[in-house]
C-alpha positions as CSV (number, residue, x, y, z in Angstrom):
1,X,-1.6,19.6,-18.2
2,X,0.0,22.7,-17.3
3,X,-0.5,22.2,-13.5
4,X,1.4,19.1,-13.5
5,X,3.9,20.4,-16.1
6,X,5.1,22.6,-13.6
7,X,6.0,19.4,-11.2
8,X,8.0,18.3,-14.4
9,X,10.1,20.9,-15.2
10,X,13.3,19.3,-16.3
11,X,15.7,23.1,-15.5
12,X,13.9,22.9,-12.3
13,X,14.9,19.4,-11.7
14,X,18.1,20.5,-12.8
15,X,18.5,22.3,-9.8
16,X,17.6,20.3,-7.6
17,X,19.4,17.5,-8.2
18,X,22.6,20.0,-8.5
19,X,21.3,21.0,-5.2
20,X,21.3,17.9,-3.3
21,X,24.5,16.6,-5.0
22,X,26.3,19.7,-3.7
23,X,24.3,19.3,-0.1
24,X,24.7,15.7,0.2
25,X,28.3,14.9,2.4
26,X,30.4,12.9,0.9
27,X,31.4,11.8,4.6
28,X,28.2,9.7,5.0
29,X,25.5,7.7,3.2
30,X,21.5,8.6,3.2
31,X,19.6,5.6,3.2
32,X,16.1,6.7,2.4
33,X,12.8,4.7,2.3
34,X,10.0,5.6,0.1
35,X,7.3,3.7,2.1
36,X,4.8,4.0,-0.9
37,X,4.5,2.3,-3.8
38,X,3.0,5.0,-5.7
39,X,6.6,7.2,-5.4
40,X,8.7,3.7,-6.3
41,X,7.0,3.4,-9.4
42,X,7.7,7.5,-9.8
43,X,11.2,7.5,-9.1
44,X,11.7,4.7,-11.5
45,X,9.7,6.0,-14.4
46,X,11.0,9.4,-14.3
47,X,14.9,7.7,-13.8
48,X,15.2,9.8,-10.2
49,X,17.4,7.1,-8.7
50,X,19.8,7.3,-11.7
51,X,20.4,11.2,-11.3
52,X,21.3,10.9,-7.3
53,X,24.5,11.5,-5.8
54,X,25.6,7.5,-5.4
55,X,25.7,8.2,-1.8
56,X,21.9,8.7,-1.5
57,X,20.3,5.3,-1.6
58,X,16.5,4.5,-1.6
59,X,15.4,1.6,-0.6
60,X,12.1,0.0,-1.7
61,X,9.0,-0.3,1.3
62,X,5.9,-2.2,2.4
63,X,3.3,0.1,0.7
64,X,1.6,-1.4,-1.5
65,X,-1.8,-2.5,0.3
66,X,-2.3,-5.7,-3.1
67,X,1.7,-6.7,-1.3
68,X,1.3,-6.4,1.9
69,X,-2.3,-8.9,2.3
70,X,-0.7,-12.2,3.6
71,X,-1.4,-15.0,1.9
72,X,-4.0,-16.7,4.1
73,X,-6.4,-13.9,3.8
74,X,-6.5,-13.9,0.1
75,X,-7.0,-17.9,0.1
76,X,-9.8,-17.1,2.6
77,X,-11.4,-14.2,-0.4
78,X,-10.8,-17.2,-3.0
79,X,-12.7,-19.4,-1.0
80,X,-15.4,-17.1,-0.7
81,X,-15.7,-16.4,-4.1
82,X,-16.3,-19.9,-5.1
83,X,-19.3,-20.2,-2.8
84,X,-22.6,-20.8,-5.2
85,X,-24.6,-18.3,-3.0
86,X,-21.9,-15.3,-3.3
87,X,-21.5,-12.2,-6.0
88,X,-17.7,-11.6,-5.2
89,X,-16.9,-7.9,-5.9
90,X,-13.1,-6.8,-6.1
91,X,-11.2,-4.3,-8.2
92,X,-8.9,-5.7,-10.5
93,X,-5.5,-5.2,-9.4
94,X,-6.5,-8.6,-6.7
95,X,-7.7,-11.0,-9.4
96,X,-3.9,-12.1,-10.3
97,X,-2.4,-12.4,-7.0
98,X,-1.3,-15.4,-6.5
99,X,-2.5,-17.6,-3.7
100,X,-1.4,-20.9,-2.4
101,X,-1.6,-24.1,-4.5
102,X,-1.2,-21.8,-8.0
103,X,-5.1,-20.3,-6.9
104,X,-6.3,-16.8,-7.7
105,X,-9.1,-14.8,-7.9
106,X,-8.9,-14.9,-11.6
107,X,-8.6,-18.5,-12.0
108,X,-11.4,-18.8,-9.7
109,X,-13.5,-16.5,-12.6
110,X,-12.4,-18.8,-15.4
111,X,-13.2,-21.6,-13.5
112,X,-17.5,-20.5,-12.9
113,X,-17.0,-18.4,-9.7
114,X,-19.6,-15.1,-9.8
115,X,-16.9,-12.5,-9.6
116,X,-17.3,-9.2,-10.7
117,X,-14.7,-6.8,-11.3
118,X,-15.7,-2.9,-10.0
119,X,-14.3,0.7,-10.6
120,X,-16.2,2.2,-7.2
121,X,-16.6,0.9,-3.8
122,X,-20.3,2.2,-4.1
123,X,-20.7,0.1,-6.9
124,X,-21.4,-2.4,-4.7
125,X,-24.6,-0.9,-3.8
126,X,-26.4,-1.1,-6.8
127,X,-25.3,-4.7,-7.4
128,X,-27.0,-5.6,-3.7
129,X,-29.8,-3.7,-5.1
130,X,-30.0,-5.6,-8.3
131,X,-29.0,-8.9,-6.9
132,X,-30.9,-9.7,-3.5
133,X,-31.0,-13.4,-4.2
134,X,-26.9,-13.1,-3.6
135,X,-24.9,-12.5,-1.0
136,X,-22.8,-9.6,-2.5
137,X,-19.5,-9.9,-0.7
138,X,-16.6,-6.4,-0.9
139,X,-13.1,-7.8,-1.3
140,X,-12.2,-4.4,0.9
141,X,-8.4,-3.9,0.9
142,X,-5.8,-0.9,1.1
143,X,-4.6,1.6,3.3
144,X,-6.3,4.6,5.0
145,X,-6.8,6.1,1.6
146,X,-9.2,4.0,0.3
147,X,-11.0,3.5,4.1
148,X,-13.6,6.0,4.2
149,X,-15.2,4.7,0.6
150,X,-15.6,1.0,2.4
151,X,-16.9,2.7,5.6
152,X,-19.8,4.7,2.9
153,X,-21.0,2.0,1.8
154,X,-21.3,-0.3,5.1
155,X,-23.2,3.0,6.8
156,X,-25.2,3.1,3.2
157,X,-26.1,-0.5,3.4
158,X,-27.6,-0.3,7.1
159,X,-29.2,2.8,6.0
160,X,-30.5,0.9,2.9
161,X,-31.4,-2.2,4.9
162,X,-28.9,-3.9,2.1
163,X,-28.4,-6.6,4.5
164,X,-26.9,-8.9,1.5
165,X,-24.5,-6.7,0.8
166,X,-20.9,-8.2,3.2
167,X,-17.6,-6.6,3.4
168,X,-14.2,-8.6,3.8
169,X,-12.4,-6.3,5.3
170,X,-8.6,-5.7,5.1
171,X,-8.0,-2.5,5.7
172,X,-4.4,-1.7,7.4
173,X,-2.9,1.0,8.8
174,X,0.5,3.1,8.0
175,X,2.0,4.4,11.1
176,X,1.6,0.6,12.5
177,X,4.2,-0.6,9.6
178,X,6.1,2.4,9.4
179,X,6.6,1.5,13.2
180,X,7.5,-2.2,12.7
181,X,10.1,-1.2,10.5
182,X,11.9,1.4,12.4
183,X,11.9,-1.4,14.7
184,X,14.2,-3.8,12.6
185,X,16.9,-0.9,12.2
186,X,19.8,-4.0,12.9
187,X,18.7,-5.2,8.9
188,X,17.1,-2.5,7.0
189,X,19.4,0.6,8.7
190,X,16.5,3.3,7.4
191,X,18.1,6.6,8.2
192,X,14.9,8.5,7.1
193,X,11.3,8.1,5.5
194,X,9.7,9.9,2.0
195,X,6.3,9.6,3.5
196,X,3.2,8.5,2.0
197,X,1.2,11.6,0.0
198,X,-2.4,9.7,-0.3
199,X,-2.6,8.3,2.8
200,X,-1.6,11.5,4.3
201,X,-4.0,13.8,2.7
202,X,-6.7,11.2,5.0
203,X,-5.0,11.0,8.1
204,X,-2.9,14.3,8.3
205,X,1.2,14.9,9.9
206,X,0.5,14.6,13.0
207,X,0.4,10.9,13.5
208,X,4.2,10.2,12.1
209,X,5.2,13.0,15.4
210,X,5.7,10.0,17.6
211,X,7.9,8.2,15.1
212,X,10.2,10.6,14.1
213,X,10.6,10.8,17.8
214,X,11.0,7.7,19.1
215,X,13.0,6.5,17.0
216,X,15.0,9.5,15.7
217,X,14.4,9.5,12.0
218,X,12.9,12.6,10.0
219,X,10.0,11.5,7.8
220,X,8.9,13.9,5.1
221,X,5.6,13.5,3.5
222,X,6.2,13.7,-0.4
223,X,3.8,14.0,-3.3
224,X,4.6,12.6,-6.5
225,X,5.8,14.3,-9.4
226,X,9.6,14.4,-9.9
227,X,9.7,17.6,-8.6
228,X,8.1,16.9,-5.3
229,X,10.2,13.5,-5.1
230,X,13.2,15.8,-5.3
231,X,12.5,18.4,-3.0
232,X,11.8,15.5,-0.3
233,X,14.8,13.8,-0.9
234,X,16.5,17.6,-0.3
235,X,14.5,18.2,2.7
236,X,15.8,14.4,4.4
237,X,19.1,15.5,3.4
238,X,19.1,18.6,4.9
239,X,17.4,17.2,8.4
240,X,20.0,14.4,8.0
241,X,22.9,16.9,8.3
242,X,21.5,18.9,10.7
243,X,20.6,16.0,12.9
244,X,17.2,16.7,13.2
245,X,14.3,14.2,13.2
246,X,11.2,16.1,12.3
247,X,7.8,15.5,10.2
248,X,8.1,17.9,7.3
249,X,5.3,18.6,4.6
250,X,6.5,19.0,1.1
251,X,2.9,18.2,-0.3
252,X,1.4,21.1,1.5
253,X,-1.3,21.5,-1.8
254,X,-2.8,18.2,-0.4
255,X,-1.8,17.6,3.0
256,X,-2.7,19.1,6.0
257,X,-1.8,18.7,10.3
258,X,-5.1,17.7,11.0
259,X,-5.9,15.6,8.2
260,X,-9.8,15.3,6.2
261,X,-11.6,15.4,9.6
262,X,-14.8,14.0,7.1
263,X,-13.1,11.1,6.1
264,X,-11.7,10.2,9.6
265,X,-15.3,10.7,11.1
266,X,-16.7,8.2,8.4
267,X,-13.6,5.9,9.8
268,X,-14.3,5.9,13.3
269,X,-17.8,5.3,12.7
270,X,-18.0,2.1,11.2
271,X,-14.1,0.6,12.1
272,X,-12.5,-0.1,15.3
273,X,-8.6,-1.7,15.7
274,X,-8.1,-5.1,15.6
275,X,-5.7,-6.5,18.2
276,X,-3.3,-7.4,15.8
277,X,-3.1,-8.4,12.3
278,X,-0.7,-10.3,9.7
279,X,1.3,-8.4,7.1
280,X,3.0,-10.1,4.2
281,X,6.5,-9.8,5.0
282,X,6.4,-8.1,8.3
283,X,4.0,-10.6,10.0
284,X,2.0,-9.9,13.0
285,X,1.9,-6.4,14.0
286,X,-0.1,-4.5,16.8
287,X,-3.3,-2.6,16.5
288,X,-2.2,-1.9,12.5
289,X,-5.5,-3.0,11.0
290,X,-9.4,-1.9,11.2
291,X,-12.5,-4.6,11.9
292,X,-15.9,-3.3,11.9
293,X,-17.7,-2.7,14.7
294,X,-20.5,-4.9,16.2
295,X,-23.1,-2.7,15.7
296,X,-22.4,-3.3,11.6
297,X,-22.1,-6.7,12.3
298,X,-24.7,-7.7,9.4
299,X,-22.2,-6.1,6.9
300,X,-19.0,-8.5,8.0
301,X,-18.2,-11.1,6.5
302,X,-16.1,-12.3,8.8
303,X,-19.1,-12.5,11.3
304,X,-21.0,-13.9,8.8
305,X,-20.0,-16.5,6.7
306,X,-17.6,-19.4,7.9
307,X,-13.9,-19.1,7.3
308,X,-12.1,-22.1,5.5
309,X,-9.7,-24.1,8.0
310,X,-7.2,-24.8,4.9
311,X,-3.8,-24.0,5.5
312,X,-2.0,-21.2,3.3
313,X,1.6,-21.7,2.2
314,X,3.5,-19.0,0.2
315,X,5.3,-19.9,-2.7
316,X,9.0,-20.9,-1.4
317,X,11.0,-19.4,-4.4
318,X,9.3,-16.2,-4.1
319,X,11.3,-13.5,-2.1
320,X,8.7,-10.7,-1.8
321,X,8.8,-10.5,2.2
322,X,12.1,-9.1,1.7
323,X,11.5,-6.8,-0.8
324,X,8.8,-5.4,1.2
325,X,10.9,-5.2,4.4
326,X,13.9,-3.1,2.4
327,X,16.5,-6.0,2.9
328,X,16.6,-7.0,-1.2
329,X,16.0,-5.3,-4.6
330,X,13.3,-6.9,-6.3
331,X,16.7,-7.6,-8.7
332,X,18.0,-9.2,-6.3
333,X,15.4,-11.8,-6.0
334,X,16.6,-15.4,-7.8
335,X,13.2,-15.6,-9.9
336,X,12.6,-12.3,-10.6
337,X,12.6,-11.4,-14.9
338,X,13.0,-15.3,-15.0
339,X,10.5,-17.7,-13.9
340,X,8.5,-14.2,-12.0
341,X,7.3,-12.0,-15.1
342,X,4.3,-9.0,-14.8
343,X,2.9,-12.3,-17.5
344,X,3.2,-14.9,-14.9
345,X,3.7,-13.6,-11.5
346,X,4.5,-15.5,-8.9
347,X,4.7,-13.1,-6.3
348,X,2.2,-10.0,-5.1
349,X,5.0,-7.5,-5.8
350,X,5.4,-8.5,-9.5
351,X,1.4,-8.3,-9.7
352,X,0.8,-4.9,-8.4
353,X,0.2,-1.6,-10.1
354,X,2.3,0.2,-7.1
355,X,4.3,-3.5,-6.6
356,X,8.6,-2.5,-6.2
357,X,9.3,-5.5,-8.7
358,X,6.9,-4.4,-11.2
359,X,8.3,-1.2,-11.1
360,X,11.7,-2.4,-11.6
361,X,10.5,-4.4,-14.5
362,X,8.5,-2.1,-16.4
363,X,10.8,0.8,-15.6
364,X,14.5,-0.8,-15.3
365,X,14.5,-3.8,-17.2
366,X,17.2,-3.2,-20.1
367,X,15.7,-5.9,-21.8
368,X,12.3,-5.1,-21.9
């Protein structure tokens, strides 16, 4: 522990926060979003936005990949999985999602569908192996972190002549949504971006150069000890009195400009971009997902099996959409702690391991 000890050093953070409280104007406001849901949950377990100067605001984004699947595509997975011919494979954090008409994966399980739950993409492999009677069907989902893994195992499958084994793929992409939301400035008024540590260590800095250009607002990619929250939050601030819009590297251990040039080769191998594609909250945006490409056609579900033609309705009450698009606190939401618990969610956000209103809940629920 004594690696990440040093990331937790409470004189060091300290400083810092002395540091960005002396640096921070008193003139102006920083509006900061952490797009990931990985450094929401760490700013509210380590109590970082209770230390900040109250001028420095951070607000809440779309990144959490379980959140930001829209509604119809998980009804289409539940569908799937209640098909008599299909091993459904998905890791956990899907099964209590809620779907339309009070369906989830889970319920689906309780109810006789074959799901399994699975720690590893590649465990999907050996199940095709083991099961050749099924149609083993990947509930694939996530950002470009968890992208090359799926890719693996479709290039392992063709190699394997696994022609059972079927991805549904949901991958997304982050500079697509960081886009959309720079785009609705008039309601969120983002003056700067923590960027996303995981997905960075894939795809590298270099892709976020455009943004910070066009639309004038530094983005710093972050890692996620307190430590490395801190010093990101002093880097924006620093950029923001300046006036400069650059990409900055805080998690230089991890992240590099060009990427792992491995992982994006295993990418563009088996993925192409889809035209456009739906995002909870955000709705359609351009070129901001991944299909696979025709020549792994055998391994897409989506080529392969027929979709459902039911219509998908989210739940009314639920206000995730706008937690996800910065305009509310998850505390600001009219069920949330009432009738939307981490015990009976009603929304994807309260569900999630990286979800903003599970975070809230676990982390800043006096009554809890």
């Amino acid at each position: 522990m004594k690696y990440l000890d040093e990331f937790r050093d409470p004189s060091l953070a300290k400083k810092l926060i002395a540091t960005i409280t002396a640096e921070a104007s008193d003139k102006r406001s920083y509006r900061l979003m952490e797009f990931c849901g990985g450094h929401t949950h760490a700013i509210f377990r380590y109590g970082l936005h209770q230390v900040l100067p109250k001028n420095i605001e951070l607000i809440h984004g779309p990144g959490c990949p379980v959140c930001v699947l829209p509604i119809a595509r998980l009804d289409q997975a539940i569908s799937y999985a209640r098909q008599d011919d299909i091993l459904f494979c998905s890791f956990g954090d899907m099964l209590r999602v809620p779907g339309s008409q009070q369906q989830s994966l889970l319920r689906a399980k309780s109810e006789g569908a074959n799901i399994h739950i699975i720690a590893s993409a590649t465990d999907t492999l050996t199940i095709a192996e083991q099961h050749p009677e099924k149609k083993v069907l990947f509930f694939a989902i996530g950002f470009e972190t968890t992208t090359p893994p799926t890719a693996h195992i479709i290039q392992q499958a063709a190699e394997r002549n696994l022609n059972n084994l079927l991805v549904y793929n949901n991958h997304v992409l982050t500079p697509p949504a960081i886009r959309a939301i720079l785009d609705t400035q008039e309601t969120i008024n983002v003056d700067a971006l923590i960027g996303p540590a995981h997905v960075s260590t894939i795809i590298g800095t270099e892709p976020y150069n455009q943004l910070c250009k066009d639309f004038n607002r530094p983005i710093v990619i972050t890692g996620f000890e307190p430590l490395d929250i801190l010093q990101g939050i002093l880097m924006l601030v620093r950029q923001l009195n300046d006036q400069r819009a650059n990409v900055e590297n805080q998690y230089s251990r991890a992240v590099y400009t060009e990427g792992n040039k491995k992982a994006l080769t295993f990418m563009e191998e088996v993925f192409e971009l889809r035209e456009t594609f739906e995002w909870r909250g955000l709705g359609q945006i351009p070129h901001s997902a991944l299909k696979i490409k025709p020549r792994y056609k055998k391994h897409d579900a989506e080529k392969q099996l027929k979709p459902t033609t039911t219509r998908a309705k989210e739940n009314k009450a639920c206000a995730c959409g706008d937690v996800l698009r910065g305009i509310i606190k998850p505390n600001e939401c009219k069920i949330y702690a009432t009738v939307c618990t981490p015990d009976n969610p009603l929304g994807a956000c309260m569900v999630s391991s990286e979800g903003a209103c599970a975070a809230h809940y676990q982390y800043d629920q006096p009554n809890v």
